[in-house]
N, C-alpha and C positions, 0 to 999 in steps of 0.2 A: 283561455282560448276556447274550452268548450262550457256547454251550460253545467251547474252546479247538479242538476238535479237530469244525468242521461245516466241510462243504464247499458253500463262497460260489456264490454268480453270478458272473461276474465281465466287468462291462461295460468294453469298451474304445474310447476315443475319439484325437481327436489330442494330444492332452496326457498323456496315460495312462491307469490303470486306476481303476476303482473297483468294490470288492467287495459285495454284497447277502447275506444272509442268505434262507434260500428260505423261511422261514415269516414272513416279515414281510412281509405284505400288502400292506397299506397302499404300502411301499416297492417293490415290485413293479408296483403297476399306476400308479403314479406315472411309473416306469423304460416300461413299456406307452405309456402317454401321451406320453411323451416322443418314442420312439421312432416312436411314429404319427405325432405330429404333426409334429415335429423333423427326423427324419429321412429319404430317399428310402424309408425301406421301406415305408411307410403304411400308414393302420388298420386293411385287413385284413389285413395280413400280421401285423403285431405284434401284432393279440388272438389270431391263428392262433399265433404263438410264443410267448404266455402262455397259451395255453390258454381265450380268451373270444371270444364273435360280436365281428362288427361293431357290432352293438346295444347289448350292455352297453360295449364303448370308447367308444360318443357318450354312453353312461348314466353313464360313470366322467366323463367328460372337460366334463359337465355339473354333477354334482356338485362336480368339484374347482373350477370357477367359480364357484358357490353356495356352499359351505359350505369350500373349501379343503381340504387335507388331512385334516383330520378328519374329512371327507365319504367320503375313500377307506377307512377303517379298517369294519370289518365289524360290523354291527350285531346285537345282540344277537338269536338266534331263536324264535318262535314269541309266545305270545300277551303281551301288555304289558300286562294286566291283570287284574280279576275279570270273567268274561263271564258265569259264570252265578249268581254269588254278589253282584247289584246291588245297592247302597244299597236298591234298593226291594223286592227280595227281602229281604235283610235285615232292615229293618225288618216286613215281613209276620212272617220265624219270629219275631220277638222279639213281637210283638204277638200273635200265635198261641199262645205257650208264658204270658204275661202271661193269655190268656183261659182256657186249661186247662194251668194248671200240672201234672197227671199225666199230659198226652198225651203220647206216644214220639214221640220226631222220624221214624219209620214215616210219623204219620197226622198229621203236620204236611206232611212232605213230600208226601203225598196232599194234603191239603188245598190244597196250593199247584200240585200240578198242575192239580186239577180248575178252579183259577179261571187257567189258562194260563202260568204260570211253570213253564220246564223246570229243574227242580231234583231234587238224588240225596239221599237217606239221609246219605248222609258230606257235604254239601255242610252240610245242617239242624245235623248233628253237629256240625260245627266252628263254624257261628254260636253256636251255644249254648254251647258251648264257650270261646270267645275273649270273647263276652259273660258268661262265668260265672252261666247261669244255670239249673247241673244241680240234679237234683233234692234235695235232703237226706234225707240217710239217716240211717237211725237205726244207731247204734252199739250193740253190745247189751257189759254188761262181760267183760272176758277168765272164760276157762273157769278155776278155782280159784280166783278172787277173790273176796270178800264182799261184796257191796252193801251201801251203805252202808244204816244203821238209821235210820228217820223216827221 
């Protein structure tokens, strides 16, 4: 699982050692917790020797209570959804583009400013898009070909 050649943590107790890997998280503030709680150094010393307040160890040390270990593992960042592309947005461009099939998602996306939906160009685009409903284009026949005779 990890490379052969990384250099451990390597915690030591009255029975022996045991070795950590420094990018595993999770097993780290686990080892923090421990060490706060467990042992004479206490919680501020030990999120002072991982590198965290006092604050986030009663915030680690509440988690691991609530949800256990998997509670310590790092969660994924930034936004967890569509925030400007709502089910209700949505359904507006597709009923906008439904009312004037030649409008450019430009004046759709105005359209949907002016009644208070903050929405971009590229936002309209990819509705339309993902609902496939671009404009049809005419295809004209390749250049040296014959059309065919009526």
């Amino acid at each position: 699982m990890f490379d052969k050649d990384y250099n451990p943590l390597v915690l030591e107790g009255p029975g022996g050692t045991l070795e950590l890997h420094h990018d595993d998280e999770a097993c780290l503030k686990l080892t923090m917790l421990f060490e706060g709680a467990c042992t004479s150094l206490g919680p501020l010393a030990a999120a002072a020797k991982y590198g965290y307040t006092k604050q986030r160890f009663y915030q680690l040390r509440e988690k691991l209570r609530t949800q256990g270990l998997a509670g310590l593992k790092d969660a994924k960042r930034g936004p967890k959804g569509k925030y400007r592309r709502t089910p209700a947005v949505e359904r507006e461009v597709i009923r906008q583009r439904f009312l004037d099939p030649e409008a450019s998602p430009e004046v759709i996306a105005q359209k949907l400013r002016q009644t208070g939906h903050a929405v971009s160009i590229r936002s309209v685009q990819r509705v339309i898009q993902e609902y496939g409903l671009q404009k049809k284009t005419f295809t004209a026949a390749a250049p040296g070909r014959k059309s065919p005779k009526r």
